[in-house]
C-alpha positions as CSV (number, residue, x, y, z in Angstrom):
1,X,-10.5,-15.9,6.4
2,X,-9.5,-18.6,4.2
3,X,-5.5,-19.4,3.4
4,X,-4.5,-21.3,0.5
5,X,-0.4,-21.6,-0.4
6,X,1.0,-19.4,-2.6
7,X,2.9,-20.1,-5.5
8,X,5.5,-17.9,-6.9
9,X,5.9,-19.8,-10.6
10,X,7.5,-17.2,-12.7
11,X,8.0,-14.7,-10.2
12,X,3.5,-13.6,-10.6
13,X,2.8,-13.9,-7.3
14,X,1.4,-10.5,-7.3
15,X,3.4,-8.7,-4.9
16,X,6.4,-6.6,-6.3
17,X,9.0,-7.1,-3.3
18,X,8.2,-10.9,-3.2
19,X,8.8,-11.2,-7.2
20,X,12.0,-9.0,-6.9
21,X,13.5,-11.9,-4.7
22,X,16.2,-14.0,-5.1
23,X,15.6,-17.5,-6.7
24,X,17.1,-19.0,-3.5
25,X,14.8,-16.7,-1.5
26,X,11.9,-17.4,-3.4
27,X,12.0,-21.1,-2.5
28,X,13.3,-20.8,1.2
29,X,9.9,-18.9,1.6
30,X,7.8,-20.3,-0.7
31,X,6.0,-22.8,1.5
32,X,5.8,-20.5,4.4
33,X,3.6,-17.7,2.2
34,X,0.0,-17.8,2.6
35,X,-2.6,-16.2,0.6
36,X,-5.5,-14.7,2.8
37,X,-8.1,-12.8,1.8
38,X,-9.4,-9.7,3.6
39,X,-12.7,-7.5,3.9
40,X,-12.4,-4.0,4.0
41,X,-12.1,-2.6,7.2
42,X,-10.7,-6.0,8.3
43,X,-7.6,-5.2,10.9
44,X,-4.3,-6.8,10.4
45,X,-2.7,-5.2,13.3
46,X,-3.3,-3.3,16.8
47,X,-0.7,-1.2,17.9
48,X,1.4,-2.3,20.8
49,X,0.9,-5.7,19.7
50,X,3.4,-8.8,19.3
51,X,3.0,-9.5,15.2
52,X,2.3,-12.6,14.5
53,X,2.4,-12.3,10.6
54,X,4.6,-10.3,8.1
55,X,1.6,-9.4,5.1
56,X,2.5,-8.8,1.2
57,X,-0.2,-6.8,-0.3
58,X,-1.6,-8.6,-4.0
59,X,-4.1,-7.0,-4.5
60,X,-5.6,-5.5,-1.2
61,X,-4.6,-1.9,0.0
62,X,-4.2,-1.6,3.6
63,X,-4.0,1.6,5.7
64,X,-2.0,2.7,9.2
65,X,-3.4,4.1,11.5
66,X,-2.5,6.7,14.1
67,X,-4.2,7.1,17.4
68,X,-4.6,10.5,18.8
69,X,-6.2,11.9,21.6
70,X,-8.6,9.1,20.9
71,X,-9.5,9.8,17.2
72,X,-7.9,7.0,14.6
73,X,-6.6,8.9,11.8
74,X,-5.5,7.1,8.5
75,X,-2.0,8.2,7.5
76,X,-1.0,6.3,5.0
77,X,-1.5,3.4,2.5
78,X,0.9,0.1,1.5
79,X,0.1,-2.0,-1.7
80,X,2.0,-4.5,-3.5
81,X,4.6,-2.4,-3.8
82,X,5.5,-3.2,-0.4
83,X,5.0,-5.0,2.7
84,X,3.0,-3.9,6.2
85,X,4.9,-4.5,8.7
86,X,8.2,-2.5,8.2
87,X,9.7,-2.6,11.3
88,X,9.9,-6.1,11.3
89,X,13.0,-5.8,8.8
90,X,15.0,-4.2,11.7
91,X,14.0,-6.7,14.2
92,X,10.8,-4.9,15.8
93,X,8.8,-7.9,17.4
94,X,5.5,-5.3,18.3
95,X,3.3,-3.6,16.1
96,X,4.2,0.2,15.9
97,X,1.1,1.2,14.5
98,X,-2.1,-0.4,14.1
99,X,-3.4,-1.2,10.0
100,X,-6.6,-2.0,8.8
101,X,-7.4,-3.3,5.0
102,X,-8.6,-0.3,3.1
103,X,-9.9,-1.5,-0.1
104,X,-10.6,-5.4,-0.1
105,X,-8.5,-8.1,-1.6
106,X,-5.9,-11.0,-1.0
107,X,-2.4,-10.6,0.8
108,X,0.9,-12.9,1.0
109,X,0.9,-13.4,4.9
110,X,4.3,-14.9,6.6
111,X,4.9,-16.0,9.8
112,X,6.7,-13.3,11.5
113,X,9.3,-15.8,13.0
114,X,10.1,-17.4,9.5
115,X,10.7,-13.9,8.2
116,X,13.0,-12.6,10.5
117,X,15.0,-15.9,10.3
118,X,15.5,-15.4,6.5
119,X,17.0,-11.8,7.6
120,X,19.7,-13.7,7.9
121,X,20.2,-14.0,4.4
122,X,22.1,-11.0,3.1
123,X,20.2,-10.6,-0.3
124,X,16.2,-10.9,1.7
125,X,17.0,-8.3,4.1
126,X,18.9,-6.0,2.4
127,X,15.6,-5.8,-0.5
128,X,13.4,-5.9,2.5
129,X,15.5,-3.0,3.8
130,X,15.7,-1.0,0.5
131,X,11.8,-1.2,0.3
132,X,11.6,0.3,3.8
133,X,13.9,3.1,2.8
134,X,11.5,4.0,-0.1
135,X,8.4,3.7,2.1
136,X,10.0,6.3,4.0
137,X,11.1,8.6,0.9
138,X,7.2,8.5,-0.1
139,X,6.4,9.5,3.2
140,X,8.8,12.6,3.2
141,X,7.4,13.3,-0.4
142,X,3.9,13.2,0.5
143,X,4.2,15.4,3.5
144,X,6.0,17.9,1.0
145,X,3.0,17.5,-1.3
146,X,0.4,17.9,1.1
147,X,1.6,21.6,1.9
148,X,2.5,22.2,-2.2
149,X,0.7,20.7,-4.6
150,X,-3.1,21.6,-5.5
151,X,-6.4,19.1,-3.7
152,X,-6.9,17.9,-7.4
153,X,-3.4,17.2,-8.4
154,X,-3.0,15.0,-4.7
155,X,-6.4,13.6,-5.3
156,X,-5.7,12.5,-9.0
157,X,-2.3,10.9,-7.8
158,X,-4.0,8.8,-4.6
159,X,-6.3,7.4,-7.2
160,X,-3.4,6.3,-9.1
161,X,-1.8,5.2,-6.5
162,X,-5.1,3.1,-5.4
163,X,-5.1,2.0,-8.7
164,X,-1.8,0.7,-9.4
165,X,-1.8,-1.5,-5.6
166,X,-5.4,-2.7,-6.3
167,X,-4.5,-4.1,-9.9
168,X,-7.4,-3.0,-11.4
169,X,-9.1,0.6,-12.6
170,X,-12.1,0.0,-10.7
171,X,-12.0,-0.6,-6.5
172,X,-14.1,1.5,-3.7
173,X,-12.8,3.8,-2.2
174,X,-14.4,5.7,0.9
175,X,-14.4,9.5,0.1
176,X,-14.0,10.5,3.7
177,X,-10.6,8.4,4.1
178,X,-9.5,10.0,0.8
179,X,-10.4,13.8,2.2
180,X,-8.2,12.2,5.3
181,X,-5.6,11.3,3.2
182,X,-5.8,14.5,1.2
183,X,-6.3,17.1,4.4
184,X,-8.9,18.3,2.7
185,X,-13.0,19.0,4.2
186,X,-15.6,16.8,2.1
187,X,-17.1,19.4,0.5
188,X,-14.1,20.1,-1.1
189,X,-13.3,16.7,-1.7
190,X,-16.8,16.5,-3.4
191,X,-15.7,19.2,-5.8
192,X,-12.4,17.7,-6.5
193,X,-14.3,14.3,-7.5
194,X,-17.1,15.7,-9.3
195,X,-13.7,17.8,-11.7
196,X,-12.5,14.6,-12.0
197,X,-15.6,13.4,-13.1
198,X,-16.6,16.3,-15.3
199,X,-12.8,16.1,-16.9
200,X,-13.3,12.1,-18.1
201,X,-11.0,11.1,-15.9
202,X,-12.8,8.9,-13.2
203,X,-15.8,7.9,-12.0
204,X,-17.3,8.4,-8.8
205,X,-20.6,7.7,-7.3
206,X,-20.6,6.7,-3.6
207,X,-17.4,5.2,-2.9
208,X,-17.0,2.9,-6.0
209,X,-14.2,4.6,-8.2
210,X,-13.9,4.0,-11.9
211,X,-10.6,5.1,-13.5
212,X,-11.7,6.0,-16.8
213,X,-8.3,7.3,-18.6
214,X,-5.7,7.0,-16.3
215,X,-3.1,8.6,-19.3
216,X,-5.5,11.8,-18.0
217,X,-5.4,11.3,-15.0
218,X,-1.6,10.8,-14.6
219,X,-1.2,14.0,-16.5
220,X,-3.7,15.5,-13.7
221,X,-1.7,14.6,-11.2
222,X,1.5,15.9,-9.3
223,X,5.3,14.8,-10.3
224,X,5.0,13.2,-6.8
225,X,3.3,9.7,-8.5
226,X,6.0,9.2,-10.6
227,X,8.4,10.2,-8.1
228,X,7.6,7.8,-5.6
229,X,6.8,5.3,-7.9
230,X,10.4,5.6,-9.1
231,X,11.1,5.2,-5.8
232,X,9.8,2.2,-5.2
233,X,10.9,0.3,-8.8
234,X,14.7,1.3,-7.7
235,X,14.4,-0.4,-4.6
236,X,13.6,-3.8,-5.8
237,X,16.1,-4.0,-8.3
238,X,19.5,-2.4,-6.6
């Protein structure tokens, strides 16, 4: 996995919560950001772990996993809209949960000893903080659309979603960790796609997705994408 140093020149580094810094931020960190990249499936943590590394999504979407009764179950997703390792930001020095790189692409990785020293400035950790606080919002609202909202409406919002952190309207895309993601059995989620497909929005054969109108598809899909992405957009400017 190759590192190179990343450079935040005009605030395009990529990742959301690292542009929303502070000038002053920007350059106490700037020379301790790396960019790596990652393969899907690639993990980043291992639950129970010490974390070695704070990682800022660009263009990568990683997922956390749960382990239960021996089964790993994918329950959620961070993009550059965030960072992975949330619990650093209140001082956590293990890994929670474990997180594997979902659809492949580069990340900002820090050295989890250099981020929790900048905690000490006011302005990092209270952005860091307020990105946390939205994570957790989404969370709620997903749970709440999970038991509400219709498979297509979810399923049009997580490509979206996929979408927006990946950068770009075409990214693969596993169906199975999507019918995870979704609750939903794959024969369901293979009608759901193949709508999708039949309505213009998307794209889908095997697990390489093609966003084909995403106006369509946004109008497809529950008020929870705009909700969270709201959200999200709040926190890195209070």
């Amino acid at each position: 996995m190759r590192a190179a140093a990343l450079s935040f020149t005009a605030r395009n580094s990529g990742n959301r919560l690292l542009d929303a810094l502070s000038s002053r931020d920007l350059f106490d960190i700037e020379r301790d950001v790396q960019i790596v990249m990652m393969k899907a499936h690639e993990p980043s943590l291992s639950a129970g772990q010490p974390m070695q590394h704070v990682h800022f999504p660009i263009d990568a979407v990683l997922s956390i996993i749960v382990t239960l009764d021996g089964k790993s179950i994918e329950v959620g997703t961070i993009g550059n809209e965030s960072f992975v390792e949330g619990d650093a930001a209140f001082g956590a020095v293990l890994a929670a949960r474990s997180t594997i790189c979902q659809v492949e692409g580069r990340v900002g990785r820090m050295p989890i000893d250099v981020f929790q020293e900048r905690l000490g400035s006011y302005s990092f950790a209270r952005l860091m903080r307020n990105n946390v606080g939205a994570s957790l919002y989404c969370t709620q609202q997903y749970l709440a659309c999970n038991a509400q909202h219709s498979t297509l409406a979810r399923c049009a919002r997580w490509l979206l979603m996929t979408g927006d952190r990946a950068g770009r309207a075409q990214f693969t895309l596993n169906r199975d960790f999507l019918g995870i993601m979704l609750s939903v059995h794959e024969d369901e989620m293979r009608e759901v796609t193949g709508e999708l497909t039949r309505l213009g929005a998307v794209t889908y054969s095997r697990a390489n997705v093609s966003i084909v109108d995403a106006h369509l598809l946004e109008q497809l899909s529950c008020e929870c994408y705009s909700s969270c992405k709201a959200a999200f957009a709040k926190s890195l400017s209070d």
